[in-house]
C-alpha positions as CSV (number, residue, x, y, z in Angstrom):
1,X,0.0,0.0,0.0
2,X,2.5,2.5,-1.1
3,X,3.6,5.4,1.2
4,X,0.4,5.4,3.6
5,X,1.4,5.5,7.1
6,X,0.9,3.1,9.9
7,X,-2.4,4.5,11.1
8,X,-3.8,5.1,7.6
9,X,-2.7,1.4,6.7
10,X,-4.3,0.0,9.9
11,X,-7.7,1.7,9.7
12,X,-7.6,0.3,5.5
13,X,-7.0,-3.0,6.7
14,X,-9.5,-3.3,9.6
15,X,-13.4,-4.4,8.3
16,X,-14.8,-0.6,8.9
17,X,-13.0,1.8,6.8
18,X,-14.5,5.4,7.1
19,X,-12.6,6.9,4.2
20,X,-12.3,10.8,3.4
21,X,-11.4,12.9,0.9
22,X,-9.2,16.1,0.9
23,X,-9.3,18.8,-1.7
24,X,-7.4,22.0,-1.6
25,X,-7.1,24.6,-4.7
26,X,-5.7,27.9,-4.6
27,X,-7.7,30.8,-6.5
28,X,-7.3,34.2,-6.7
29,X,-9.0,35.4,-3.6
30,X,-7.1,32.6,-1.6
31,X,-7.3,28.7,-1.1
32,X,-10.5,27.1,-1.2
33,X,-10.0,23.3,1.0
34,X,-12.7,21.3,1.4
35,X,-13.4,17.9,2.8
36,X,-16.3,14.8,2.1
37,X,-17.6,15.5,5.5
38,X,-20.2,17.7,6.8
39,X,-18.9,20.0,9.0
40,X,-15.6,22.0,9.2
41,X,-12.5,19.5,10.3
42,X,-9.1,20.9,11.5
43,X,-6.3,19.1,9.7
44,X,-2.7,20.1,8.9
45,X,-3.4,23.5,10.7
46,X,-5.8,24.5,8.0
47,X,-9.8,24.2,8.3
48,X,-11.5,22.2,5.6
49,X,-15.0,22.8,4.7
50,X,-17.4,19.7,4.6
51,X,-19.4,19.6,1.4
52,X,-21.0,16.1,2.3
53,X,-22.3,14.5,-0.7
54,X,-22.6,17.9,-2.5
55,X,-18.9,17.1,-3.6
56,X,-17.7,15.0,-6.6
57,X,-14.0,13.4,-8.0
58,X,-14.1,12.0,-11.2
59,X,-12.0,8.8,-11.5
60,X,-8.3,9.0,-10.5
61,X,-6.5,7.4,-13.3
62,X,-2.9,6.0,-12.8
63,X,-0.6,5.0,-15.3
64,X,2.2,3.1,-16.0
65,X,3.7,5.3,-19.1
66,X,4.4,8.8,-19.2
67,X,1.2,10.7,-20.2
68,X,-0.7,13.1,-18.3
69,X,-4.1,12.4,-17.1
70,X,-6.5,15.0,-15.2
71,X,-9.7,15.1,-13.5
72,X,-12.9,16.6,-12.6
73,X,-13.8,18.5,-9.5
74,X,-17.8,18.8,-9.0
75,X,-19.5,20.6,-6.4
76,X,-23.2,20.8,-6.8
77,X,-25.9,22.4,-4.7
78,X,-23.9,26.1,-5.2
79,X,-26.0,29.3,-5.2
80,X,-26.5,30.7,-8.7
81,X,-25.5,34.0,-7.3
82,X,-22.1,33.0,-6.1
83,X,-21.0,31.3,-9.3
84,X,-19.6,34.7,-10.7
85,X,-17.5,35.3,-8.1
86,X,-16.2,31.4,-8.4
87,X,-15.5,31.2,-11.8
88,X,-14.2,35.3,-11.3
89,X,-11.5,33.4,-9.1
90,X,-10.3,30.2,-11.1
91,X,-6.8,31.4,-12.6
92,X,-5.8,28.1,-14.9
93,X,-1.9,27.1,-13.2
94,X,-2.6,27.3,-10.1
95,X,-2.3,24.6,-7.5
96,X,-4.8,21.6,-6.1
97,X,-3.7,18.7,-4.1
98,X,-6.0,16.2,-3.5
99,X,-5.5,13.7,-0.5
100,X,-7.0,10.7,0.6
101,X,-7.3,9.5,4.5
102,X,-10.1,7.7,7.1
103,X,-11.1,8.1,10.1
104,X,-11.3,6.4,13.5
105,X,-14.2,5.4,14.8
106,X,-14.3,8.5,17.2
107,X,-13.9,10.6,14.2
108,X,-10.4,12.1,14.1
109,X,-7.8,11.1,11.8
110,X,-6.2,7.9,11.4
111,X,-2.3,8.9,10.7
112,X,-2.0,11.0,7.5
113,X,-4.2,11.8,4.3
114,X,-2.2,10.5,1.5
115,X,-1.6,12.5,-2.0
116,X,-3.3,11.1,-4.5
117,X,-3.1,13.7,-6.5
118,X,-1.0,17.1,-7.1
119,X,-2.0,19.3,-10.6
120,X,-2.8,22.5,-11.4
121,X,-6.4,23.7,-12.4
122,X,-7.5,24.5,-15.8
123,X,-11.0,25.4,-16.5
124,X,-14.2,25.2,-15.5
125,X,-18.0,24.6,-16.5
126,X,-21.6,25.1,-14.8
127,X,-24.6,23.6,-15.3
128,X,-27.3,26.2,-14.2
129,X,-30.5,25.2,-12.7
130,X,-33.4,27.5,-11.7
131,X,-32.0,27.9,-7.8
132,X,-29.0,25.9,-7.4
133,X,-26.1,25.3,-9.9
134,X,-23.2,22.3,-10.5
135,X,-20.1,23.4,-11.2
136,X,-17.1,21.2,-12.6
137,X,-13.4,22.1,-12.5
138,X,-10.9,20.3,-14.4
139,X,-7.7,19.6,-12.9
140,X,-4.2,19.2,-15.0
141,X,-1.7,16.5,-14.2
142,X,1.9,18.4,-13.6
143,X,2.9,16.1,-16.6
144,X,1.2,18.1,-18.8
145,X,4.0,20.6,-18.4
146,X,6.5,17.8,-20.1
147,X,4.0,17.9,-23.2
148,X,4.3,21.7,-23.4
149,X,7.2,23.0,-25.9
150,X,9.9,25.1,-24.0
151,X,10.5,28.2,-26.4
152,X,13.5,29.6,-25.4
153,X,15.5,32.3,-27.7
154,X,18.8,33.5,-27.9
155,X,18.6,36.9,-27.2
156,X,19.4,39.5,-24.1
157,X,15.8,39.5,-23.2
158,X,15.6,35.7,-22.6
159,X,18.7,35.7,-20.9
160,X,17.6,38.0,-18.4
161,X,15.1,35.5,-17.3
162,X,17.2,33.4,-16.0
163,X,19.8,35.7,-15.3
164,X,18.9,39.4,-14.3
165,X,22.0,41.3,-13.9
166,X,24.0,39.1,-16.7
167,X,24.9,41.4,-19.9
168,X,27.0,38.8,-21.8
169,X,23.7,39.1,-24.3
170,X,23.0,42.4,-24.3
171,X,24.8,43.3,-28.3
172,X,23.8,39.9,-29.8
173,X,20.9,42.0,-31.5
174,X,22.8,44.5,-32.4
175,X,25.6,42.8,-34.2
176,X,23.3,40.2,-36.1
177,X,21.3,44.0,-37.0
178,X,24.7,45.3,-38.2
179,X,26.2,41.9,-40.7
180,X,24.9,41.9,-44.5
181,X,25.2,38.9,-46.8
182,X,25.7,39.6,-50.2
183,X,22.9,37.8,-52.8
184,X,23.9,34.8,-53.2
185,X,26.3,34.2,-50.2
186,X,26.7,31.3,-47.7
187,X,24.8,32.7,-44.9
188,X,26.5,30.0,-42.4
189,X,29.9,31.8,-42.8
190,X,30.1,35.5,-41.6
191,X,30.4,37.9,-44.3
192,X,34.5,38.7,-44.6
């Protein structure tokens, strides 16, 4: 069973498992953490909201090659007048961790949630009813970043990405500005 600690492992093992699910997201007005229980539950010095059965994780897909997979997010039972300011929030990129954990029969934790999944959010969609609405976030894998081309140029600006205060670019512009090639030239010698 992977990386789940001793309590975690115990409570999975033993005949009643109480399992919960922890989703935290960051958007632009702060971080948004909820949990599959009902009312608010201190964990990891954060408060999580319980959203009950409100809340909804699409499939967690694991692989064995190296491809990105996402998921969907759901929370339904929203009021139509708060979905501006939700969707107002979502910044695609930034971060949400989900964990999965149980509890003990008294309630509290048993040992630590596990990751099950760390990606970045990406967009979002509502389905509107006449007093409460459903919305759905998708969730990027961070191995989509290995699919996305890294366009780097050689040039003082780009340098100075990496580099602030480095000038070794700084005339590279300016000389390539400054050389002519005769018609007809080779253009992978510099002109004499």
């Amino acid at each position: 069973m992977r990386n789940l600690d001793a309590g975690t492992k115990t409570e999975f093992l033993a005949g009643s498992l109480r399992p919960v699910i922890f989703v935290e997201a960051e958007f632009e007005s702060g971080w948004l953490r909820v949990w599959s229980g009902l009312d608010d539950f201190p964990w990891d010095s954060k408060t999580w909201v319980g959203v009950g059965d409100l809340g909804d994780i699409a499939e967690i897909e694991e692989t064995g090659d190296l491809r990105s997979t996402g998921l969907a997010l759901s929370l339904s039972g929203i009021k139509s007048s708060i979905i501006g300011t939700v969707l107002g929030d979502l910044r695609q990129g930034k971060p949400c961790n989900v964990y999965f954990g149980a509890l003990n029969e008294d309630g509290t934790l048993s040992g630590e949630p596990y990751g099950v999944f760390v990606g970045r959010l990406d967009t979002a969609s509502i389905e509107d009813g006449p007093e409460t609405a459903r919305i759905t976030i998708n969730v990027e894998n961070r191995m989509v970043d290995i699919e996305r081309p890294r366009l780097r140029r050689f040039t003082n600006e780009d340098q100075k990405i990496d580099h602030p205060t480095d000038l070794g670019l700084e005339n590279v512009s300016k000389t390539w500005r400054t050389l002519s090639f005769p018609i007809g030239a080779d253009r992978t010698r510099p002109p004499t």
